[in-house]
N, C-alpha and C positions, 0 to 999 in steps of 0.2 A: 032054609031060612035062618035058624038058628046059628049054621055056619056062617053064615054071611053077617053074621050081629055081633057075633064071638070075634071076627077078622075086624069087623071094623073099632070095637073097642079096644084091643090089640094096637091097630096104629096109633088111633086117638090118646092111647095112653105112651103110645113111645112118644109121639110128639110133644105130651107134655112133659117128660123128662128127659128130653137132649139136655146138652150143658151148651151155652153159651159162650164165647170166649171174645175177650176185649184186648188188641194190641194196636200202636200208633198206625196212621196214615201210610201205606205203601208207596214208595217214589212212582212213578208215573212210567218211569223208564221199563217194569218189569211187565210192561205189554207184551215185549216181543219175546219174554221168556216161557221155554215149554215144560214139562212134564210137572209133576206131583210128589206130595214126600211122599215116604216109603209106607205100603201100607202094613197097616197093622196085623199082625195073623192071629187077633180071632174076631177080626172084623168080616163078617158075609158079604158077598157082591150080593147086588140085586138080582133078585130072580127072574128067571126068562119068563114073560110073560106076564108076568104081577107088576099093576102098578103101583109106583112109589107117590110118595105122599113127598110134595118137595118144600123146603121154606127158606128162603132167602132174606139172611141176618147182616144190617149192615154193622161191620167190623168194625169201626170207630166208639156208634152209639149205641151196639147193643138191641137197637131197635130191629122188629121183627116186621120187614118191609113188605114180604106177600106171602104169599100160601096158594101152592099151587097144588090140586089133589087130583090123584088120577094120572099121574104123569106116568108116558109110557117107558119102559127101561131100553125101548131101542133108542131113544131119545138121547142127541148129543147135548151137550154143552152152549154149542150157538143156540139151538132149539129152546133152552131155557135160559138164553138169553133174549131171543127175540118174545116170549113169552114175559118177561119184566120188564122189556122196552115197551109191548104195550098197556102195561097198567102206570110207566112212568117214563113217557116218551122224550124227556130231556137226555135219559142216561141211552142213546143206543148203544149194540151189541160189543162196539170197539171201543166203548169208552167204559166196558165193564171190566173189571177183574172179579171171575168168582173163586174159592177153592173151600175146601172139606175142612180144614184147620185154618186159623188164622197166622199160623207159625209157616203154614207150606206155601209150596210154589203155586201161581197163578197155572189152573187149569186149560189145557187146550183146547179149541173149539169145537175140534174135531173126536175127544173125547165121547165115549159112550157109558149113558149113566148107569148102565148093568156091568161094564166093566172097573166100574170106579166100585173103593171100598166101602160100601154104603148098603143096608138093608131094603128095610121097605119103608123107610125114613130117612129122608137128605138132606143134610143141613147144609145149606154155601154162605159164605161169608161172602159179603158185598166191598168192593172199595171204587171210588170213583177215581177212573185214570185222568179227568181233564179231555179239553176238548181235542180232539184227532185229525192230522190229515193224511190223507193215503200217501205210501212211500212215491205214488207217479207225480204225484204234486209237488211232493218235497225236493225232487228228482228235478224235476222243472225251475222252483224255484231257485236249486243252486246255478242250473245251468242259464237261465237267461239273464240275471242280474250281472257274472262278469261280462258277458258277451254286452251289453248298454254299458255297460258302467267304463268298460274298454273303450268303447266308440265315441264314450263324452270326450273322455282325453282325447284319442285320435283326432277328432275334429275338431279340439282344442275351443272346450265351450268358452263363454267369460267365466270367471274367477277363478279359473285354474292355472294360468300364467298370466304372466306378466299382460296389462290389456290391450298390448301392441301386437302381440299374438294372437290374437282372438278369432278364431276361426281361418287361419293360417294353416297351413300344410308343409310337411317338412320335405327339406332336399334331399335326402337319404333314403336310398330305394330300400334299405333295410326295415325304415321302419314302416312303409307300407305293407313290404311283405311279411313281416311281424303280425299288422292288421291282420291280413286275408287268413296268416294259420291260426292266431289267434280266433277268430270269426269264424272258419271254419271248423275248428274244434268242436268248442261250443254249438255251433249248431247241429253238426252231429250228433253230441250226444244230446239233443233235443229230438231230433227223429227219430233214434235209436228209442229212446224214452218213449214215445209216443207207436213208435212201427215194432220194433224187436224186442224190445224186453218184455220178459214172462215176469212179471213182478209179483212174486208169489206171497212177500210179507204183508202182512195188515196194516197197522198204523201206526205214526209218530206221536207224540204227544206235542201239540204244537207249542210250548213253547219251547221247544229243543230247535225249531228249525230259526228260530234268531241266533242263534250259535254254528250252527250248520251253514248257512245261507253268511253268516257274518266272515266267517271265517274264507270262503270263497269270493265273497265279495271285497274284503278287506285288502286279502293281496291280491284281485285282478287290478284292483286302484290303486296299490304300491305299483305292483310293474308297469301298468300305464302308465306310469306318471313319469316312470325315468326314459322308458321307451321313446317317449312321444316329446318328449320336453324336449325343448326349441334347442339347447345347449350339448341336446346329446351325439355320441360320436360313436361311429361303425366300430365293429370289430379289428380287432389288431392286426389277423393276419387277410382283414378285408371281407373281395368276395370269392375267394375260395372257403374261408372260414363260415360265410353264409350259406354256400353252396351247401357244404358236406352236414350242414347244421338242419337246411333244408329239405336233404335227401333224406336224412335219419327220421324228423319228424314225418315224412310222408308215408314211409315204411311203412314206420310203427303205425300208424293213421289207421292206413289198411290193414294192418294186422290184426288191427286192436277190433276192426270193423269186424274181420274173418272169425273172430273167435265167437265174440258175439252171438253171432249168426249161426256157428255151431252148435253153441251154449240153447239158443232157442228151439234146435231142432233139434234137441236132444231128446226131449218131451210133448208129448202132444198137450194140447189146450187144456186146463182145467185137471189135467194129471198131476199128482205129487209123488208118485215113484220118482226116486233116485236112482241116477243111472251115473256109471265111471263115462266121462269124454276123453272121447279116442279122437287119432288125426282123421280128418279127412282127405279126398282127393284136393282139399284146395292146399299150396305147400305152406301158406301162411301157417294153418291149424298142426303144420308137423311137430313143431315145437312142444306139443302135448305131449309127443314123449318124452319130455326132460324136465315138465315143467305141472305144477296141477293147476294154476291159476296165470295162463300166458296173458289174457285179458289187463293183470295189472303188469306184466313185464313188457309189453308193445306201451300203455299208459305213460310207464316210466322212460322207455326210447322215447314218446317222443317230446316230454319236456327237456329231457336230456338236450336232443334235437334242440327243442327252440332256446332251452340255454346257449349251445355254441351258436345258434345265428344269431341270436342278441348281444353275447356276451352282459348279460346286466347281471348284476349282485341281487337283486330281489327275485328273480326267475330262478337264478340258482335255490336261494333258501326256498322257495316254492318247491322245488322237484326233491331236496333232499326231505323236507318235512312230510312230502306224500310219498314218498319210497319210502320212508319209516312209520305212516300210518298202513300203506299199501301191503308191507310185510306183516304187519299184524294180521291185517285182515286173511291176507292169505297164506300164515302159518296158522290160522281158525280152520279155513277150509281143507287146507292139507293135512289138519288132525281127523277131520270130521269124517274125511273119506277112507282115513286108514283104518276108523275106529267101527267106520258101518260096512265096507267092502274087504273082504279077507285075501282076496283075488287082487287086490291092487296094487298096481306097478306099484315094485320096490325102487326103482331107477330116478323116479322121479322128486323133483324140491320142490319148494314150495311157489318159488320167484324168480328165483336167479340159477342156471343148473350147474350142477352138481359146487353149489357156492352155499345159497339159504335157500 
């Protein structure tokens, strides 16, 4: 008994000598950032078995928001999240940032509170990310606003040309079939969205998706506009030029579908191992070996594609702007995999083979 009076004034008195720390507002963006700063070595992990006394400080005000005691140390990070959603059920678990300093990186969810560097006393610092929507939402929203926002021009609403045009259809078999790949794009990647993607990141902060969502909406209404407009004229060298503009994007189409489809059977349900993708029997996915990310190299064929069968100037600036967001993204991936797999093809680029 004695011991158990000696242990608990022991916590009671680390808790009341933590230090506190106050630094600005965290942008909203570092939801989706992982790990922790470096810990300190003569800081103790929690011990196995002993529970931790937790309190949860918000970083701005200082103010000492809950106290949670008895907390167990197999206990992750979401786990004491969904424990201060419910004593303050506006902030859920995705709209938290916690972490150990207010100088470090936002904690992962999947985090264990016996492996972080903390005693039998936790202090987490609180900041509010803002409200959240799931990456399948934001997915969504980029993908059905050009697919409308294209079909208003197509079928040439009022106030978009001249009002003699008004729900007018054009003579140019081009630019119906412009429609149909256009439409079909898009709606792929709306099934895709909804059937094959393993969408494994948390949340956005929604106000990023008026930037996100603007920017795909912005130029599907630039290129409709010239596509569809009453005054516009086929390509130069015709419809051979449509053809071979059309066979490239339907390629890619399928290609981009194939990889996909690899990408999702690479892992089972609810698994977050990481695995190297290899080709498969379908010859689409051979490309894997030349290439770590072919999912954006079929992308880029097939705007490519529908640039030569439109020939327009705003479909071009379109393809080159996402072949240079495209490369970012997947010279991130092509680091990510050399840096976690020791075994992985040397052979392979990032995009383009043996180019970037």
């Amino acid at each position: 008994m004695d011991y158990v009076l000696g242990l608990s004034g022991f916590v009671f008195s680390a808790f009341c000598c933590t230090e506190w720390g106050v630094v600005g507002h965290e942008e909203a963006a570092a939801v989706q950032v992982e790990g922790y700063s470096e810990r300190p070595k003569d800081t103790k992990e929690a011990s196995a078995g002993v529970a931790v006394l937790v309190e949860i400080v918000d970083l701005k005000t200082k103010e000492k928001l809950l106290l949670l005691d008895k907390v167990e140390p197999t206990a992750t990070v979401l786990d004491i999240k969904a424990l201060f959603h419910k004593s303050y059920p506006k902030w859920y678990p995705a709209r938290q940032s916690l972490r150990l300093d207010p100088k470090a990186k936002c904690l992962r969810d999947e985090d264990i509170l016996q492996t972080l560097p903390v005693g039998t006393t936790a202090s987490f610092y609180f900041s509010d990310l803002g409200p959240q929507l799931t990456w399948g939402t934001v997915f969504l929203a980029e993908c059905v606003g050009p697919l409308i926002i294209y079909l208003m021009f197509y079928f040439r609403l009022p106030f978009i040309y001249s009002p003699k045009y008004d729900f007018t259809s054009s003579k140019q078999w081009v630019v119906h079939l412009a429609c149909m790949c256009h439409s079909f794009h898009y709606i792929k990647r709306i099934l895709e969205t909804l059937f094959v993607h393993r969408i494994s990141h948390g949340t956005m902060p929604l106000r990023n998706i008026f930037k996100n969502c603007g920017y795909y909406w912005c130029t599907a209404a630039w290129m409709a506009y010239y596509i569809n407009h009453p005054l516009y004229t086929p390509p130069f060298y015709g419809q051979q030029q449509v053809n071979t503009g059309l066979y490239v994007f339907l390629f890619c189409q399928v290609g981009n579908f194939s990889i996909h489809v690899a990408l999702r059977n690479l892992k089972s349900p609810g698994s977050k191992t990481k695995k190297i993708p290899y080709p498969t029997k379908n010859p689409f996915t051979w490309i894997f070996w030349l290439v770590s990310c072919p999912n954006y190299t079929y992308e880029l064929g097939s705007w490519i594609g529908f640039t030569v069968m439109t020939q327009c100037v705003p479909v071009a600036f379109f393809t080159l702007v996402a072949f240079i967001q495209m490369t970012v993204w997947a010279k991130g991936k092509h680091r990510g995999y050399l840096k976690e797999f020791r075994d992985y093809p040397t052979l392979r680029s990032s995009i383009l083979p043996f180019i970037l």
